[in-house]
TIBA-970246 format. One record per residue (C-alpha): residue in one letter; x, z, y. Coordinates in nm, 2 decimals, always signed. Each point is the difference from the previous one (the first is absolute). Layout:
resn / X / Z / Y
a / X / Z / Y
...
// end
This chain:
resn / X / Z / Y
x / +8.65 / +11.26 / +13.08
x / +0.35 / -0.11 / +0.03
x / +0.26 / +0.26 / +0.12
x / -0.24 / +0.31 / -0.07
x / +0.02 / +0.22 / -0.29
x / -0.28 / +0.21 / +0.05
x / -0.28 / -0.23 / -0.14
x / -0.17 / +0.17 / -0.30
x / +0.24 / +0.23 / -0.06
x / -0.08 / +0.38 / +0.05
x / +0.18 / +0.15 / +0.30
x / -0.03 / +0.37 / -0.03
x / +0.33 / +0.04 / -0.16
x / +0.19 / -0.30 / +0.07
x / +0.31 / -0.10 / +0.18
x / -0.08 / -0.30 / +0.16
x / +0.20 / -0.29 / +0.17
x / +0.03 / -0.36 / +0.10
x / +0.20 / -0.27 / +0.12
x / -0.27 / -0.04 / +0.27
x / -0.03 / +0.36 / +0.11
x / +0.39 / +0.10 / +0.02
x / +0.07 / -0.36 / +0.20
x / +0.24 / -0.06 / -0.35
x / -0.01 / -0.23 / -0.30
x / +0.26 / +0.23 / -0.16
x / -0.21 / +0.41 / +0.03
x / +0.09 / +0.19 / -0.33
x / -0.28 / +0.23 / -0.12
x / +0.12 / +0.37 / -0.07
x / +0.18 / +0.08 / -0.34
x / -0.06 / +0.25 / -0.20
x / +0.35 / -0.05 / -0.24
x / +0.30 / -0.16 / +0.09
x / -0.07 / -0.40 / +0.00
x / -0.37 / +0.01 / -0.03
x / -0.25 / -0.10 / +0.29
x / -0.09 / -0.37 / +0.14
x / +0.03 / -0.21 / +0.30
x / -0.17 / -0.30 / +0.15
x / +0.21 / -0.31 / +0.03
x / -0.26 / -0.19 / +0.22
x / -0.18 / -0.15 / -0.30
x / +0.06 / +0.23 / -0.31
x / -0.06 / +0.37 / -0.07
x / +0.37 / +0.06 / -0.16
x / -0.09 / +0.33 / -0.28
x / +0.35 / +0.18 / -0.09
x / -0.13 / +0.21 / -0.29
x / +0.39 / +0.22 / +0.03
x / +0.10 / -0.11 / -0.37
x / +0.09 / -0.33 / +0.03
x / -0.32 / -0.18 / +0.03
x / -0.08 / -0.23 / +0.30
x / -0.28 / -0.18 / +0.07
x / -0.20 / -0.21 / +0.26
x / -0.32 / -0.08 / +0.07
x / -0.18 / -0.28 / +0.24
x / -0.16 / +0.13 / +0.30
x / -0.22 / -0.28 / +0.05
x / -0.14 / +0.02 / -0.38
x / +0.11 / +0.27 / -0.20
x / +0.24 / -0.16 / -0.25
x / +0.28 / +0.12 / -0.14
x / +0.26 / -0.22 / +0.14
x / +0.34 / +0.21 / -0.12
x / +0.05 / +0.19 / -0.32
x / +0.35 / +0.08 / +0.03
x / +0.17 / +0.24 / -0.28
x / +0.34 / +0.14 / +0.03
x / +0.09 / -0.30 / +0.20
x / -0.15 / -0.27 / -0.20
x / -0.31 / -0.21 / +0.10
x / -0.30 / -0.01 / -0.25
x / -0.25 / -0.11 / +0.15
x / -0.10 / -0.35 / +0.08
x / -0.02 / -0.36 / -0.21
x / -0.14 / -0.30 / +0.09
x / +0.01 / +0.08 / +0.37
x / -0.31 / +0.21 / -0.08
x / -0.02 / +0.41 / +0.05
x / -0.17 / +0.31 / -0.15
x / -0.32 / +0.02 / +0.07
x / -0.36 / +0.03 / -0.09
x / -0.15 / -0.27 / -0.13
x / +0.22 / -0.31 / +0.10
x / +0.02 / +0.15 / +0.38
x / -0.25 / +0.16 / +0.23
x / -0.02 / -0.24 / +0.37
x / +0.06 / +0.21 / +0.30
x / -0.06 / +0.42 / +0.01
x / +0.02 / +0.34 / +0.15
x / +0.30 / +0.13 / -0.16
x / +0.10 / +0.33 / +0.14
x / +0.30 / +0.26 / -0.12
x / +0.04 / +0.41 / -0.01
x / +0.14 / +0.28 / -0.13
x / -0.08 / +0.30 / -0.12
x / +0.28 / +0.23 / -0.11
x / +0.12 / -0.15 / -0.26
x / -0.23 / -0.28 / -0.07
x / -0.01 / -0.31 / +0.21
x / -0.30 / -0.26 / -0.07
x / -0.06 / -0.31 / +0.10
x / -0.39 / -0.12 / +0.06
x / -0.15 / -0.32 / +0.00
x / -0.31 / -0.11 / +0.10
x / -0.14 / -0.35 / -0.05
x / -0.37 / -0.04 / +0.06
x / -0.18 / +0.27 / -0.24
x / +0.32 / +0.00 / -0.17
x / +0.21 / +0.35 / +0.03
x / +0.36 / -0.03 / -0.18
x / +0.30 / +0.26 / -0.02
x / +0.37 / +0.04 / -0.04
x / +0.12 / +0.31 / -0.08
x / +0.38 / +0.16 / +0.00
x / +0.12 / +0.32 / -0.07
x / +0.32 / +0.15 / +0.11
x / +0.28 / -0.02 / -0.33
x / -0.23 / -0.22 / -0.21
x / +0.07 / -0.36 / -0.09
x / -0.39 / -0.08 / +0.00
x / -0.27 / -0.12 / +0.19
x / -0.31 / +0.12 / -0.05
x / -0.28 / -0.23 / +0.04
x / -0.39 / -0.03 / +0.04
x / -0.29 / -0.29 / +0.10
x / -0.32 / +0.08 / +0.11
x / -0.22 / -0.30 / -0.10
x / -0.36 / +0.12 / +0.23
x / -0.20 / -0.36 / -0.08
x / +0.08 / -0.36 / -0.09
x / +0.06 / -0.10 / +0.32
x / +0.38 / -0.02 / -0.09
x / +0.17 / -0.17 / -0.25
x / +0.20 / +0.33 / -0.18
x / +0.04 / +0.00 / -0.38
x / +0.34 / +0.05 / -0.05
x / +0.35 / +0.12 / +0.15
x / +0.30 / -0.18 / -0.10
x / +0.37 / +0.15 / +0.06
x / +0.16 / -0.37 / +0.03
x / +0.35 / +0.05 / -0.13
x / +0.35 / -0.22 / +0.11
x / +0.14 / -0.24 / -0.30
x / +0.26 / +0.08 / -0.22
x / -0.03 / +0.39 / +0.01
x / -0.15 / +0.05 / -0.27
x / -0.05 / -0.17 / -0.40
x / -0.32 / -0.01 / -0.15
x / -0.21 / -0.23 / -0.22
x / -0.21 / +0.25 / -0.20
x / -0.30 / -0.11 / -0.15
x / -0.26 / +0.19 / +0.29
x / +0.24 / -0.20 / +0.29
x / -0.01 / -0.38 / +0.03
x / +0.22 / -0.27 / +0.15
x / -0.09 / -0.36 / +0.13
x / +0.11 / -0.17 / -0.27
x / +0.00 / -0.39 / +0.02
x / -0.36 / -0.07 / -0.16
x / -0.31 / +0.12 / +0.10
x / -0.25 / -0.01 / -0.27
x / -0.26 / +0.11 / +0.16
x / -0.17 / +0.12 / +0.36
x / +0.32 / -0.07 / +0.19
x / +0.11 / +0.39 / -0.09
x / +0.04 / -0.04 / -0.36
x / +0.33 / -0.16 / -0.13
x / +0.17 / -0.06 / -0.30
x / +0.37 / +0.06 / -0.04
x / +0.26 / -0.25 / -0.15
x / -0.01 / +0.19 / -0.28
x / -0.37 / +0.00 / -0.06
x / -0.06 / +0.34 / +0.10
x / -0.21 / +0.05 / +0.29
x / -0.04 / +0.20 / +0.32
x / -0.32 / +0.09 / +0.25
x / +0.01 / +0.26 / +0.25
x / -0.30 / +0.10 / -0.13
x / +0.10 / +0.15 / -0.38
x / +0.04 / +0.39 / -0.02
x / +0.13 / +0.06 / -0.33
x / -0.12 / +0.40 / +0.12
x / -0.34 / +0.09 / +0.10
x / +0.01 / +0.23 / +0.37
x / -0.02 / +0.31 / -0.25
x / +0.31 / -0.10 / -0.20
x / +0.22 / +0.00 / +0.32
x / +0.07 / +0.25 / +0.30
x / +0.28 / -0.21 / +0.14
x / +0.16 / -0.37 / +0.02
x / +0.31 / -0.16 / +0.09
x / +0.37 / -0.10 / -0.06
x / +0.30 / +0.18 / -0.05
x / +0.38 / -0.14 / +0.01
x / +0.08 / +0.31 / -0.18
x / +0.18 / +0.12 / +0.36
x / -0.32 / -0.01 / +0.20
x / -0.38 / -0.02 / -0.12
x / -0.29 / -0.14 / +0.25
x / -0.32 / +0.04 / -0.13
x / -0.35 / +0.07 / +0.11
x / -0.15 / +0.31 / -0.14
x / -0.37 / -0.08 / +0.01
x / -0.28 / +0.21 / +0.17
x / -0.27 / +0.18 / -0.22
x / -0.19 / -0.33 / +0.06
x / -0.35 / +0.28 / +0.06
x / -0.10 / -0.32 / +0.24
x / +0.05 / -0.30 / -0.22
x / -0.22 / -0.19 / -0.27
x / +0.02 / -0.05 / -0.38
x / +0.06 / +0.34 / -0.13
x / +0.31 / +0.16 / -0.19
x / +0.06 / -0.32 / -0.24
x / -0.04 / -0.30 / +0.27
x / +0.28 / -0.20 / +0.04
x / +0.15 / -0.18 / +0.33
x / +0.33 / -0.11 / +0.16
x / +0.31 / +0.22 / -0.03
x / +0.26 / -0.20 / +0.14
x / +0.16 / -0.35 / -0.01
x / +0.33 / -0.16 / +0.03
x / +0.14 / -0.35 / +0.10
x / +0.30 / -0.18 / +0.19
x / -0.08 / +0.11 / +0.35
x / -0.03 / +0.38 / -0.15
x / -0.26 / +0.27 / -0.18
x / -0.34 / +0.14 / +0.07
x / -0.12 / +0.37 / -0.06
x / -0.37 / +0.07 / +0.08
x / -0.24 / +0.25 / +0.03
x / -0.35 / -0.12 / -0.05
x / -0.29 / +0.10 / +0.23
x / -0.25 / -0.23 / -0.14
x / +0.07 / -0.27 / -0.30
x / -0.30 / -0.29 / -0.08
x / +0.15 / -0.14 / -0.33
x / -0.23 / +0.12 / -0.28
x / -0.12 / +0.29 / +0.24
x / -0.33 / +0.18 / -0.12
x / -0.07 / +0.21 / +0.27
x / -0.04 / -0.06 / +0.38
x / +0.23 / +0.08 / +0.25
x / +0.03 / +0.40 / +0.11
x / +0.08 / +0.08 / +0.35
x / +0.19 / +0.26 / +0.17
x / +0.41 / +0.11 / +0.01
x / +0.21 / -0.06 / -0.25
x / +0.29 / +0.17 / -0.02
x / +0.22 / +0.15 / -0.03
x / +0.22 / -0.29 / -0.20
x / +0.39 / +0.03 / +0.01
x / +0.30 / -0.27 / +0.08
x / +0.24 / +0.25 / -0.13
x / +0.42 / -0.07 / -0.05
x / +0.19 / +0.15 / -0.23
x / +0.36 / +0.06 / -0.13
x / -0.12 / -0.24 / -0.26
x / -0.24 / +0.20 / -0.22
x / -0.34 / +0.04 / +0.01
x / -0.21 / +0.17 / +0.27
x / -0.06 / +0.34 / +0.01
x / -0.28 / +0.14 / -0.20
x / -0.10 / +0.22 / +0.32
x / -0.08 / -0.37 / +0.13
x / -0.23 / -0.10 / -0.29
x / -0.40 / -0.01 / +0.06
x / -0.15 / +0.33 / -0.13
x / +0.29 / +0.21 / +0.09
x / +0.11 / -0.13 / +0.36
x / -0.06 / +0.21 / +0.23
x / -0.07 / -0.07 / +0.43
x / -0.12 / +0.36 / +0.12
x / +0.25 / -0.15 / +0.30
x / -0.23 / -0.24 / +0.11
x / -0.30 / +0.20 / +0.02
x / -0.02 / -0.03 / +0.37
x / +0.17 / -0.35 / +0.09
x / -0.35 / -0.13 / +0.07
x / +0.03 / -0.23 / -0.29
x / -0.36 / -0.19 / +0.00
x / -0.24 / +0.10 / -0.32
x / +0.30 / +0.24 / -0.13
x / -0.08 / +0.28 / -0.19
x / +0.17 / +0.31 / -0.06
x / +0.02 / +0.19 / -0.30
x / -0.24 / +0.25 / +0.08
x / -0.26 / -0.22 / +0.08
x / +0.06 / -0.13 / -0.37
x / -0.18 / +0.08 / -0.31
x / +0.10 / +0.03 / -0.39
x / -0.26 / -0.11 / -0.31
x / +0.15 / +0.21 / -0.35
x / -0.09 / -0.02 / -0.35
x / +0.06 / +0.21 / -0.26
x / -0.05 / -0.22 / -0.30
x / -0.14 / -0.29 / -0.15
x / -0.10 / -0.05 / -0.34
x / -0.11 / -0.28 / -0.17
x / +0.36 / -0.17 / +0.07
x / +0.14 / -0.30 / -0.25
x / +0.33 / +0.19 / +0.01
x / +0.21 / -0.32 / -0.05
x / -0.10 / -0.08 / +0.31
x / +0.11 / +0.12 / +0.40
x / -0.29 / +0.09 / +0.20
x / -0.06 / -0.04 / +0.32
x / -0.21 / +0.20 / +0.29
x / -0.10 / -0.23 / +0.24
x / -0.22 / +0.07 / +0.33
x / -0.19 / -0.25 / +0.25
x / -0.20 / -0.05 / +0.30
x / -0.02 / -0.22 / +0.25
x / +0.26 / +0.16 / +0.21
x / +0.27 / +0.11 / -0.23
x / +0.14 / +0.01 / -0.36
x / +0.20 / +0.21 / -0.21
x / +0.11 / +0.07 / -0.34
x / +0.21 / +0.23 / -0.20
x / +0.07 / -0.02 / -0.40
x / -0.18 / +0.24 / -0.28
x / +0.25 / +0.18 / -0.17
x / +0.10 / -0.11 / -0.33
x / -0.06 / +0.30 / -0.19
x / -0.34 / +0.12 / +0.15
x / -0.11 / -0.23 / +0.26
x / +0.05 / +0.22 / +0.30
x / +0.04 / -0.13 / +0.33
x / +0.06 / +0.06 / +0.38
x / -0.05 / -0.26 / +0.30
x / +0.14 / +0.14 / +0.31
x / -0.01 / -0.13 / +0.40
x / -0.37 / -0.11 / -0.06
x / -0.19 / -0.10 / +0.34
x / -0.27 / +0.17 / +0.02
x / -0.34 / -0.18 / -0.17
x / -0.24 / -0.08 / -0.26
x / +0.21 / -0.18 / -0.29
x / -0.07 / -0.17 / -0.36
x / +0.23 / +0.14 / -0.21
x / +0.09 / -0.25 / -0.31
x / +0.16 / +0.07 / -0.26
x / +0.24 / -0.26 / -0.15
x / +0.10 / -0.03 / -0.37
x / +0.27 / -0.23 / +0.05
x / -0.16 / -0.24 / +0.27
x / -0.39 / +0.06 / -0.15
x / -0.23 / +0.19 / +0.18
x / -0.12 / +0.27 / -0.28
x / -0.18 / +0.23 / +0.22
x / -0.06 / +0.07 / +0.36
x / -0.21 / +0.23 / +0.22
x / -0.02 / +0.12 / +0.39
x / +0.22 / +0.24 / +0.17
x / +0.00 / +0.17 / +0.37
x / +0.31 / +0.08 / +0.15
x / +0.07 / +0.20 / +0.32
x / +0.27 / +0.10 / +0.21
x / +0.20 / +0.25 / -0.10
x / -0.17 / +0.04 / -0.35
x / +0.04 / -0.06 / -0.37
x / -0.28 / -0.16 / -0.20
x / -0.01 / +0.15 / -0.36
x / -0.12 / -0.15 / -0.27
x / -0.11 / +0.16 / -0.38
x / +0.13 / -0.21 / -0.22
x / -0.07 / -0.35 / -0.05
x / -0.18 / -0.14 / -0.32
x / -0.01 / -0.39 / -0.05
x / -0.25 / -0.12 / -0.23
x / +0.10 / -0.13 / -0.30
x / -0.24 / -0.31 / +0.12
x / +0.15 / -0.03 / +0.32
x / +0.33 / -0.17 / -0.21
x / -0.05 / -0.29 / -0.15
x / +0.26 / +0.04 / -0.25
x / -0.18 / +0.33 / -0.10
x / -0.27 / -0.28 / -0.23
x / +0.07 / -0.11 / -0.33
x / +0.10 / -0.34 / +0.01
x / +0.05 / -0.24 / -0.33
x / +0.29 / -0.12 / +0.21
x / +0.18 / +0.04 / +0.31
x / +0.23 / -0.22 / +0.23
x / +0.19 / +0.23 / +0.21
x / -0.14 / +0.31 / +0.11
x / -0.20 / +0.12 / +0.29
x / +0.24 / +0.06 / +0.28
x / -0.14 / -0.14 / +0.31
x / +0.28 / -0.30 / -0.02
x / +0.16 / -0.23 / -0.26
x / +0.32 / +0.20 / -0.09
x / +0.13 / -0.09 / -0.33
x / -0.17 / -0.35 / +0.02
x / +0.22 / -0.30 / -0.03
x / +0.20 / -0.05 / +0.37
x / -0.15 / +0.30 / +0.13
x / +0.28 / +0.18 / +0.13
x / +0.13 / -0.31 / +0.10
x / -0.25 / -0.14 / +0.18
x / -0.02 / +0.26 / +0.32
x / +0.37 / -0.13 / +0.13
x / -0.02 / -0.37 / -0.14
x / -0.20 / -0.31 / +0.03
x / -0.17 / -0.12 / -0.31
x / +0.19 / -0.34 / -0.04
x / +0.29 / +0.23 / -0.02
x / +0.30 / -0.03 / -0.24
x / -0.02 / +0.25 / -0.12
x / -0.37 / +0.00 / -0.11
x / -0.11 / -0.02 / -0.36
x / -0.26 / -0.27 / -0.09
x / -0.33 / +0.05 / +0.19
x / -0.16 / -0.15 / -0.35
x / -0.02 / +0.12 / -0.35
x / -0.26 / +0.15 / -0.23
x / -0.03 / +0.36 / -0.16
x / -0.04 / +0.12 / -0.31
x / -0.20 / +0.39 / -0.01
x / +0.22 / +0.16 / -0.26
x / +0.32 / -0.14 / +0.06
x / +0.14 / +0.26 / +0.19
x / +0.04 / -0.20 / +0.33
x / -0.31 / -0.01 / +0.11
x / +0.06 / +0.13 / +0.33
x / +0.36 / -0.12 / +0.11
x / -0.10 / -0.40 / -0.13
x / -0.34 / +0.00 / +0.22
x / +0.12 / -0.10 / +0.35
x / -0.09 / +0.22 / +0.23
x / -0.17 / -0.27 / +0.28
x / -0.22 / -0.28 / -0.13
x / -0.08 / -0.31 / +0.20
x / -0.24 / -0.27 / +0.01
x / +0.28 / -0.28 / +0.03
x / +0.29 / +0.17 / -0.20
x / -0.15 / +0.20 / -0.31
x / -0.31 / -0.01 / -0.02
x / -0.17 / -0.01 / -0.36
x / +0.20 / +0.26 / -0.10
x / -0.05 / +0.10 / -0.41
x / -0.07 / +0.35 / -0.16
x / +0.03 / -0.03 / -0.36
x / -0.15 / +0.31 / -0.19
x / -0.18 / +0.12 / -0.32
x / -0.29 / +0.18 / -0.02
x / -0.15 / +0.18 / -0.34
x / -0.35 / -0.05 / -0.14
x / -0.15 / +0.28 / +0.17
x / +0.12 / -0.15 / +0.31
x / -0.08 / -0.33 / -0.03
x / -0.34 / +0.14 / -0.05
x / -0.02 / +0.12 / +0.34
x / -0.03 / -0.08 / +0.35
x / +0.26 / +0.15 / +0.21
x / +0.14 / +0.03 / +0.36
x / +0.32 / -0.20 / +0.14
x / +0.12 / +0.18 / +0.30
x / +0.26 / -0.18 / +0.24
x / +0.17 / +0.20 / +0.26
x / +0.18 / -0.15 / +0.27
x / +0.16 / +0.15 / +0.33
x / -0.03 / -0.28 / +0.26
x / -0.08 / -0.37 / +0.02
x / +0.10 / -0.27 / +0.22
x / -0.28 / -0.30 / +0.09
x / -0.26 / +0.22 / -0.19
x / +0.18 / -0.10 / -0.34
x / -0.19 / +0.21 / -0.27
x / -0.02 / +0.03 / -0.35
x / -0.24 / -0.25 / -0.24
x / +0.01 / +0.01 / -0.38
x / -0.09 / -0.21 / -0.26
x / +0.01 / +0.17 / -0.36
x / +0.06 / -0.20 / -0.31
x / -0.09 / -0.34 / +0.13
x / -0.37 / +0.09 / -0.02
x / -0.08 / +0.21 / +0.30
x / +0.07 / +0.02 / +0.33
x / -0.03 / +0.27 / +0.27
x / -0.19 / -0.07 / +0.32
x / +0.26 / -0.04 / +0.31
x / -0.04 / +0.39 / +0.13
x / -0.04 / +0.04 / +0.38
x / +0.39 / +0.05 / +0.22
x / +0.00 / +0.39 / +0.04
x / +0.10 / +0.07 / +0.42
x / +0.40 / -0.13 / -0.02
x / +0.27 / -0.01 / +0.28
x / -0.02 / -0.36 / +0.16
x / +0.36 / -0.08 / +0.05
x / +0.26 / -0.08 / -0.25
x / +0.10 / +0.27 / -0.24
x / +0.11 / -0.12 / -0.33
x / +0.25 / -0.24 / +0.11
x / +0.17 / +0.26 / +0.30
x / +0.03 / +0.28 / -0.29
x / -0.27 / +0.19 / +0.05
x / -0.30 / +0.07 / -0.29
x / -0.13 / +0.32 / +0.17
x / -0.38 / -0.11 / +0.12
x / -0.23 / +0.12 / -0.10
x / -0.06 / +0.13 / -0.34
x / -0.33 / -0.15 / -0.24
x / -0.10 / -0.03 / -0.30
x / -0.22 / -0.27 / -0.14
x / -0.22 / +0.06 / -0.30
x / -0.11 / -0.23 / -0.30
x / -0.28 / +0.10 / -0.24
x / +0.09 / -0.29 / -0.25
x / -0.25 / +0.00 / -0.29
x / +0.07 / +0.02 / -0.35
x / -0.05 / -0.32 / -0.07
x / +0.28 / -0.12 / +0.18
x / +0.24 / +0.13 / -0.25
x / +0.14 / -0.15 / -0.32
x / -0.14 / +0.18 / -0.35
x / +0.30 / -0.12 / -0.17
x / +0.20 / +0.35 / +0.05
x / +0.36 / -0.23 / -0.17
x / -0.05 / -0.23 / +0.34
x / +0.08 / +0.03 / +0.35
x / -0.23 / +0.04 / +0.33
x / +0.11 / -0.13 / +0.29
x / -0.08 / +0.12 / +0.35
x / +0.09 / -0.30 / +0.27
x / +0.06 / +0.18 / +0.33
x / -0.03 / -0.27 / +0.31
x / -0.02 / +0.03 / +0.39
x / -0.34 / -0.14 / +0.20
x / +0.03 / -0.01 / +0.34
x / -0.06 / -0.31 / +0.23
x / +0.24 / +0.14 / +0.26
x / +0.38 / -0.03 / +0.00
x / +0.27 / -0.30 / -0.01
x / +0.24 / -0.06 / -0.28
x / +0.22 / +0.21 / -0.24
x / +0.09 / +0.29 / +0.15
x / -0.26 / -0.06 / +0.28
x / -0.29 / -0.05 / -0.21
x / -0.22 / +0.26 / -0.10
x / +0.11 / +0.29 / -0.13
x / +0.02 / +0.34 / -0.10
x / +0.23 / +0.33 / -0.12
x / -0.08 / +0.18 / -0.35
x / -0.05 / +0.36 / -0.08
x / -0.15 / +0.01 / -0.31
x / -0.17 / -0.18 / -0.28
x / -0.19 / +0.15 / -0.30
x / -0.34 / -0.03 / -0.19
x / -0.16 / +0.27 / -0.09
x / -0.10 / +0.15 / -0.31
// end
């Protein structure tokens, strides 16, 4: 609809104009403080948010073309603008203005997208309603000019002159290496991301993410950096290692916010933002506060207090979580749509317990306290020994930490190979935390076991939290005897290991190993071989594989 603003937008309230209407390419809209309002320059919507923020956007697709701040141009590298996806073809875009909010909507196909400004802020407020898969829409980038802005932190990447893998992983001159996929943070670990020159910050504070996939720990892009200039996203939908299918519906609001060089404002962060203003801009699928819902509990017990906690809840439509307080386990999720949820509870990234909860608008959903049963956490059984602990992901196993912003080849890696001894004191930080079927595979546990033991049959429990090429877990105890191959538990399909992300889906495999595997001799070591079956996969890092939570065998 080129040269109308009235589109999708609501019209009760607006001041409305075009280029088309007023026989001008250059009609102002009305301003509501000195400086702010918008005109039409023939092909943009120019926004003047009144506090020394500019910006333009297409009116043939709804990118944002300008992103000018106190005089200087950020927006735009490679020739390529800010947009959703990597560009939507040719839509309704329409413009109006109501008091002192102006927005900007854009309609491609099913597709609904929206640019918000509000008089004296430095911020545009943002949403994307994704209706169906007929469009391609899982991500917005903000692409920003070269030179601006420094950054080569470990959850950004540059094209650095080797690829090593998938033309979007590379390896620096250095050895370290850089994907645009690591997230050293999981979405819960961040509200906002960006640059800051110390004089001016640009970042993207992101959106309470109640229409995305994964869950509080998944990881996915943050932002990227390279000659022609930097990235910052906010992801609608991410496939890499994804367990859950795509949600539909608005997302939104997320935040390209400037500041004097510090961080956002908190008022801007998800789960204390606040948009009673745009209650009635006819934003499609927005929900007000009112016609939200809260689910509170007043305890749990049962909690391995070393541990954070975590409340999460799920349906189809939405998610949300909110953490258990440290001291009691108390918790409070707020802005919930309302539903039929699963609510989870999390002990670090392990599902301990979970039930169903109803939320409706306007109302809080109490619940009595919360008791998990001591069976419902593995760690709760008594093992003869234990690799790690049962947290839902392989923190504290060798290259864990390292693993969700670098590729395994990396510098910086310690040697995928190399045997453990139960008793040593290392068990956990010397056991790698991925195995493959081309890299180490065969893997040795050396342990002792008394006379009563050895006497006994006993089960050998493997957790793991995801898999790539339905790499799983076969052992081989003392030479002598040898685990069937167990069946590939339901996995993400894509890459996972490799792009820094081990949150699949968590499993454990069990082993009843008979006493007769075991040595009598209680002076000698038993060894437990550890290998990967799978037909599926490549080489190295691209054979079959998979992430480790826990090992133990049971008493």
């Amino acid at each position: 609809m080129s040269g109308s603003p009235n589109g999708s937008v609501g019209r009760r309230t607006f001041v409305l104009g075009t280029a088309a209407a007023a026989g001008s390419a250059a009609l102002a809209g009305t301003a509501s403080a000195a400086g702010f309002g918008w005109s039409d320059n023939g092909s943009e919507y120019v926004v003047d948010t009144g506090a020394g923020l500019v910006f333009k956007v297409s009116r043939t697709n709804g990118d944002l073309t300008s992103l000018v701040y106190r005089g200087t141009e950020y927006q735009g590298y490679g020739g390529k603008n800010s947009h959703v996806e990597s560009g939507l073809g040719t839509s309704t875009v329409g413009i109006a203005q109501s008091g002192t909010t102006i927005l900007i909507s854009v309609t491609y196909g099913t597709l609904k997208h929206y640019y918000a400004a509000r008089s004296g802020e430095n911020n545009i407020y943002v949403w994307t309603h994704k209706a169906d898969t007929s469009v391609s829409a899982t991500r917005y980038i903000v692409r920003v000019r070269a030179g601006l802005f420094l950054d080569d932190e470990p959850d950004s990447y540059t094209y650095a002159p080797t690829v090593i893998e998938s033309a979007d992983v590379f390896a620096k001159s250095d050895g370290q290496t850089r994907a645009k996929h690591y997230s050293k943070l999981r979405v819960m670990d961040y509200d906002y991301i960006g640059w800051t020159t110390g004089g001016v910050g640009l970042w993207i504070v992101r959106s309470n993410h109640e229409k995305a996939s994964g869950g509080p720990f998944y990881r996915s892009l943050l932002r990227h950096q390279s000659a022609d200039g930097g990235g910052l996203y906010e992801i609608l939908y991410y496939g890499e290692n994804q367990t859950e299918s795509e949600r539909f519906g608005l997302q939104g609001p997320y935040v390209i916010a400037f500041t004097d060089g510090g961080a956002p404002s908190s008022s801007l962060h998800p789960g204390t933002l606040t948009t009673s203003w745009a209650d009635s801009l006819g934003i499609s699928g927005y929900v007000s506060a009112s016609g939200r819902g809260r689910v509170a509990g007043v305890g749990i017990t049962g909690r391995d207090t070393a541990y954070a906690y975590t409340v999460g809840l799920a349906d189809s439509a939405a998610q949300y979580w909110g953490p258990a307080r440290s001291s009691d386990g108390w918790f409070s999720i707020a802005g919930v749509l309302p539903g039929s949820y699963t609510l989870t509870v999390f002990k670090g990234e392990l599902a301990v317990y979970t039930t169903s909860v109803t939320v409706t608008a306007g109302g809080t959903t109490t619940l009595d306290t919360i008791a998990i049963p001591s069976s419902d956490d593995p760690s709760n059984a008594s093992a003869i020994w234990r690799i790690g602990d049962w947290t839902g992901s392989p923190g504290g196993f060798k290259n864990a930490d390292l693993m969700t912003y670098a590729h395994p080849s990396d510098v910086r890696a310690a040697a995928w190979t190399g045997n453990v001894v139960i008793g040593s004191g290392t068990e956990t930080s010397a056991f790698p935390c991925y195995l493959w079927k081309d890299v180490n595979s065969g893997i040795i546990v050396y342990f002792k076991l008394t006379a009563a033991q050895a006497a006994a049959a006993h089960t050998l429990r493997i957790g793991v939290t995801t898999a790539y090429a339905n790499g799983r877990p076969q052992v081989v105890v003392n030479d002598t005897w040898t685990s069937a191959v167990p069946s590939p538990p339901t996995q993400p399909s894509t890459r996972s290991l490799t792009v820094g992300s081990y949150r699949g889906n968590n499993h454990t495999f069990t082993y009843s190993v008979p006493a007769s595997a075991w040595l009598t001799d209680t002076g000698a070591y038993n060894t437990l071989k550890i290998y990967v079956a799978s037909g599926s996969g490549t080489t190295s890092y691209l054979s079959a594989g998979t992430s480790v939570d826990a090992i133990d065998l049971l008493a």
